[in-house]
C-alpha positions, 0 to 999 in steps of 0.5 A: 751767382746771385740774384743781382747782377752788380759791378761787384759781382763781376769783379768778384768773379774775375779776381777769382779767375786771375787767382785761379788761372793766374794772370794772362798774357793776353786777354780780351773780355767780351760783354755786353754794355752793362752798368756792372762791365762799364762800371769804373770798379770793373773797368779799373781792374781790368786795365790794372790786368792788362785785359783789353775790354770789347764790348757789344754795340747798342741794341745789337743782340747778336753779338752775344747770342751764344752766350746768352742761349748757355745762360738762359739755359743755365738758369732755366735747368740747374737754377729755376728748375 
């Protein structure tokens, strides 16, 4: 985790889930509309791995709500304290 949410970051994080996991059959990253996921850097990697990219539609909050709740809770008991 960082304080800046980068292209780099999230390719960082997912090179260290192919290295932990190993690659995937059959994967499908689900995000929101974020300049660091549509980035080509992130994008590029994602194609050279065989993951199918899904992404949310414009100002449609609910796509992600479940994951946006485990966040907001995840940096407001273990990070901000």
């Amino acid at each position: 985790m960082k304080a800046e949410m980068t292209a780099q970051l999230v390719a960082d994080a997912f090179v260290m889930a192919i290295w932990r996991r190993g690659k995937p059959n059959a994967l499908l990253h689900h995000s929101d509309q974020g300049s660091q996921y549509a980035s080509a850097q992130f994008q590029k990697l994602m194609a050279d791995n065989g993951v199918d990219c899904s992404m949310s539609r414009s100002g449609n909050v609910w796509d992600n709500a479940a994951m946006e709740s485990f966040f907001s809770s995840l940096k407001t008991e273990r990070i901000r304290r």
